[in-house]
C-alpha positions in Angstrom: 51.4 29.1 -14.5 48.9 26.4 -16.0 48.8 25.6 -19.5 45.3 25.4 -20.7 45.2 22.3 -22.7 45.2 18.6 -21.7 46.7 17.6 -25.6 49.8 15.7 -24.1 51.9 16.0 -27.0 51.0 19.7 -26.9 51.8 20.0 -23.4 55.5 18.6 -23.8 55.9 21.6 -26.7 55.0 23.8 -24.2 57.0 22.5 -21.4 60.0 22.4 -23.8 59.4 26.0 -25.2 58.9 27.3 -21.4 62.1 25.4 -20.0 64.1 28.9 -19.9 62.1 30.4 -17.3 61.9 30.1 -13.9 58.4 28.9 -13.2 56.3 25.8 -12.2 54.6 24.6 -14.8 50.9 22.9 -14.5 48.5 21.8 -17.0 45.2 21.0 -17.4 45.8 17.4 -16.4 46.5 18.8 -13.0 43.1 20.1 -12.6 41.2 17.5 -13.3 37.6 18.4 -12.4 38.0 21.3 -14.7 35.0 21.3 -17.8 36.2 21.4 -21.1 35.7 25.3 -22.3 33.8 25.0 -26.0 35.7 26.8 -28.9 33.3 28.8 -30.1 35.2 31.5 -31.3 35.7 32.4 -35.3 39.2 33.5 -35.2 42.2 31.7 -33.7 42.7 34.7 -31.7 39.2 34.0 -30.2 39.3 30.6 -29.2 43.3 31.3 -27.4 41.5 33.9 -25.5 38.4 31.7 -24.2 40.7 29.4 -22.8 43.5 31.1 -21.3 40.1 33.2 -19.4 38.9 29.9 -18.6 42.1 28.3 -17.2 42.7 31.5 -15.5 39.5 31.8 -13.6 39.3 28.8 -12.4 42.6 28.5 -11.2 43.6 31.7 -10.3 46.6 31.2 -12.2 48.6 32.8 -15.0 47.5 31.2 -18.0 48.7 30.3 -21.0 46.6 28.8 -24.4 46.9 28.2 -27.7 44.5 27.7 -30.6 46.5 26.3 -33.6 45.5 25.2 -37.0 46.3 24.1 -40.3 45.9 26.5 -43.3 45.9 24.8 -46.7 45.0 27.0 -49.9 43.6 24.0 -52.2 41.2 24.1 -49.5 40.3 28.1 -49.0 41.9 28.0 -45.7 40.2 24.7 -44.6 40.5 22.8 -42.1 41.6 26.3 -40.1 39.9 26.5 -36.8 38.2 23.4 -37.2 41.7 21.2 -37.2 41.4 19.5 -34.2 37.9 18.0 -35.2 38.2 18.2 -38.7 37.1 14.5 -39.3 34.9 14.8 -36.2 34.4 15.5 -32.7 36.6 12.4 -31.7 39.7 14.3 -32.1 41.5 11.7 -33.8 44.6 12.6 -35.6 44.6 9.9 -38.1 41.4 10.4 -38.6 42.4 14.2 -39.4 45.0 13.2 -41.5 43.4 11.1 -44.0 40.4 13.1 -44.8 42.9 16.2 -45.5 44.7 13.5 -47.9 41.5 12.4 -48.9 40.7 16.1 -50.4 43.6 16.7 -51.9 43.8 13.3 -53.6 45.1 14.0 -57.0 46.5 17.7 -56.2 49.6 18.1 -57.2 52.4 18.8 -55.2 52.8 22.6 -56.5 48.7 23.3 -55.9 49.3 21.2 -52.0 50.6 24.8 -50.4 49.8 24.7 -46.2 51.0 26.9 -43.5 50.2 25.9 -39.9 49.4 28.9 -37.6 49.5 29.3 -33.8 48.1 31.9 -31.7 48.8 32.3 -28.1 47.1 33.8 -25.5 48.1 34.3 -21.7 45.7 35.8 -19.1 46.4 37.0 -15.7 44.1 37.2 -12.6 44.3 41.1 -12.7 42.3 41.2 -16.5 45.6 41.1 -18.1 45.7 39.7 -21.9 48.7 39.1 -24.8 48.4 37.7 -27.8 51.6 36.2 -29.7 51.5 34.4 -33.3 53.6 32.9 -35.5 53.0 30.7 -38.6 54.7 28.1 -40.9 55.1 27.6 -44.5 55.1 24.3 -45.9 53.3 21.2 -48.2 51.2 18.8 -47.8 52.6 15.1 -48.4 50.5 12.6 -50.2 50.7 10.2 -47.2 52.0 10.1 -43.7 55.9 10.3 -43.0 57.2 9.7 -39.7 56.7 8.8 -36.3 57.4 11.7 -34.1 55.2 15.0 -33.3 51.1 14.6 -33.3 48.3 16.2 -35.5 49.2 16.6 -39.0 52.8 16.1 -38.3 52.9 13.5 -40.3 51.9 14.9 -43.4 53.3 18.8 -43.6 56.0 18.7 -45.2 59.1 21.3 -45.3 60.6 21.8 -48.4 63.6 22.8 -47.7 64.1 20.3 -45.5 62.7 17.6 -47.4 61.1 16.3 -44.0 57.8 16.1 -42.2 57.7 17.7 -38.6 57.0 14.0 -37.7 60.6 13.3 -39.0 62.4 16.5 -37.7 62.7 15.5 -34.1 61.8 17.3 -31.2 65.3 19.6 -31.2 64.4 20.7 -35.3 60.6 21.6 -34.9 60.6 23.3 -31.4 62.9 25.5 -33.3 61.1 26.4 -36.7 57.6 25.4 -35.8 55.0 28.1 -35.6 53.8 27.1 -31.8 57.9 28.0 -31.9 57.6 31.3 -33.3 54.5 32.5 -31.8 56.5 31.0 -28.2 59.6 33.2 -28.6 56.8 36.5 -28.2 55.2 34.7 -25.4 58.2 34.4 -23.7 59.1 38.0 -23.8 55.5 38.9 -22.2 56.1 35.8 -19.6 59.5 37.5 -18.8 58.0 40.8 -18.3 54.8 39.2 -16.3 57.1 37.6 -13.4 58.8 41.3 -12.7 55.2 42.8 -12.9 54.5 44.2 -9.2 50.6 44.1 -10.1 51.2 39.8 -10.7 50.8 37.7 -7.2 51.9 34.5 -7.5 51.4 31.5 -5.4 54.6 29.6 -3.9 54.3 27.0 -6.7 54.7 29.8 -9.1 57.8 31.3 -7.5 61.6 31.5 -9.4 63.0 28.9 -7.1 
């Protein structure tokens, strides 16, 4: 199976979320003369789908994408679909983070409501396509806490935890995060795929 991103921190997510079951997993990294596919697509749903189809057809491999985002209502929604290049196409995180705490400068803490969202897509090389979601509730900080995760880890903020998923550790968010949620479906239709007789898999793909 390939997961179709090349986002390292995203990548260890996935290979953490994925460790149950019996496959090899690849990446994008592992392909490296592959084009980056344009997210052109209006919903989350949309852009999940171009790139699992693109990872899958040019592989010939089971795929599986995401397209994940950050939701915060001060902003009507913003910076959604546009997260990963919300401060540009450089994709830089910090970046990211401080124009988000740029626009809510001043906000208070009970008007700085966020929810990050993930979709996930998987493809097959017989036309097959799943959708999973899941979302999380939290708040926006007023600046950056923590060292671990990657996007705007360091500034959403759960409440009840009192922590930022860039202070929950690896163990906490891979357990509450919405990549998380969205995961637990995915592996259900990942479960089902490898006892599919319509799926052929390649030796690297095999349960060992």
């Amino acid at each position: 199976m390939v997961i179709a991103s090349r986002n390292q921190g995203k990548i260890a997510e996935f290979h953490e979320l994925l460790q149950e079951l019996e496959l090899h997993v690849f990446s994008l990294t592992d392909f490296p003369g592959l084009p980056e596919v344009a997210e052109t697509g209006a919903t989350f749903q949309e852009n999940a789908l171009l790139k699992a189809r693109a990872a899958t057809g040019a592989t010939g491999l089971v795929a599986v994408a995401d397209d994940s985002g950050l939701d915060v209502d001060y902003l009507k929604g913003a910076p959604g679909i546009y997260s990963s290049r919300y401060a540009g196409s450089d994709h830089d995180d910090a970046a990211n983070n401080r124009k988000l705490l740029a626009a809510l400068d001043g906000v208070p803490a009970s008007r700085r409501s966020a929810r990050f969202r993930c979709v996930i897509a998987i493809t097959t090389p017989d036309g097959g396509e799943y959708l999973s979601e899941g979302v999380c509730e939290g708040r926006i900080t007023t600046a950056p806490r923590g060292d671990d995760g990657f996007g705007y880890d360091p500034v959403f903020l759960i409440p009840s935890l009192g922590l930022t998923f860039a202070e929950l550790g690896a163990l906490v968010k891979n357990r509450i995060s919405h990549r998380a949620e969205a995961m637990t479906n995915a592996r259900e239709i990942l479960t089902y795929l490898l006892k599919s007789p319509s799926i052929t898999y390649t030796s690297d793909l095999s349960r060992e």
